[in-house]
C-alpha positions in Angstrom: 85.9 101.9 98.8 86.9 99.2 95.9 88.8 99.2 92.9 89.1 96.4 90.0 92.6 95.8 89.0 94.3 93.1 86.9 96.9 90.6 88.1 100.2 91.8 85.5 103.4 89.9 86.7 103.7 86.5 85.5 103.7 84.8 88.9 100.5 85.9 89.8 99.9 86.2 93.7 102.1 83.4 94.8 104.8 83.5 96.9 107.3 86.4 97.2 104.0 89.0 95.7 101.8 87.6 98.1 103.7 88.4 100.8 104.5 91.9 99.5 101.1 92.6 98.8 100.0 91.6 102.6 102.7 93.4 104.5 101.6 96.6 102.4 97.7 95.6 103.2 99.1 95.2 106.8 100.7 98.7 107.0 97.1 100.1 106.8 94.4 100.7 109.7 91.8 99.9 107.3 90.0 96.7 107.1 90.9 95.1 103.9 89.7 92.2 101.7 90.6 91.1 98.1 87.7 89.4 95.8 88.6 87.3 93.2 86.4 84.0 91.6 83.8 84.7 93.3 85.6 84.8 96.6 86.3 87.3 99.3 88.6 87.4 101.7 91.1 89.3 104.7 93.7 90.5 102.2 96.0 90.8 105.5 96.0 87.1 105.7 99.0 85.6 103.5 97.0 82.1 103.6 93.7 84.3 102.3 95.7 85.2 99.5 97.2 82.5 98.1 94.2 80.5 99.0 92.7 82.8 95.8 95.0 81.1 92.9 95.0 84.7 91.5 97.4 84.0 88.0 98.1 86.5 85.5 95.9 88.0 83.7 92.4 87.5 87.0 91.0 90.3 87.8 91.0 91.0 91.7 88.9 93.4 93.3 90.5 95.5 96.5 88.0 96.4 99.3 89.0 99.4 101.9 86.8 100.3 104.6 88.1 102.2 107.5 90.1 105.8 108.4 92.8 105.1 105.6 90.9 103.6 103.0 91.8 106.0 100.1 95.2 105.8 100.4 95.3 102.1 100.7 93.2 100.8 98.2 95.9 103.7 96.0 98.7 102.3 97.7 97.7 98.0 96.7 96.8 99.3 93.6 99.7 100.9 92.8 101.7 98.0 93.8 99.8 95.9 91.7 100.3 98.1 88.5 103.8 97.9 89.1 104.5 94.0 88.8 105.3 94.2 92.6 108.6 95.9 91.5 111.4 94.4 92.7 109.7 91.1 94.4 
């Protein structure tokens, strides 16, 4: 399972969201992976992601694939949509 989403907070995935987004990615038993430029990589990996440069405005891709996929492609989704509220 995948899902296209868009980078909204000004930061981007650096720092403090990065970290957010792979401790959510971490609380999942799915295998997951974030594409961006052409690149695809272990989304559970805070390296991985900030390896991507992912600014505001990229679009990232979010691969699930495992028993909890659904729910946490919804779940990194969601907190992508929100700005990583509160980070």
């Amino acid at each position: 399972m995948e899902k296209i989403v868009r980078i909204l907070n000004e930061s981007g995935l650096h720092a403090r969201p990065a970290a957010v987004f792979v401790k959510t990615a971490s609380g999942y038993k799915s295998e997951i992976k974030i594409e961006a430029k052409g690149t695809c990589l272990n989304a559970k990996s805070i390296m991985n992601i900030l390896s991507l440069g992912a600014k505001m405005g990229d679009e990232i891709k979010i691969i699930a694939n495992g028993p909890d996929e659904e729910e946490a492609i919804q779940g990194l989704v969601k907190l992508v949509g929100s700005k990583f509220e509160g980070v």
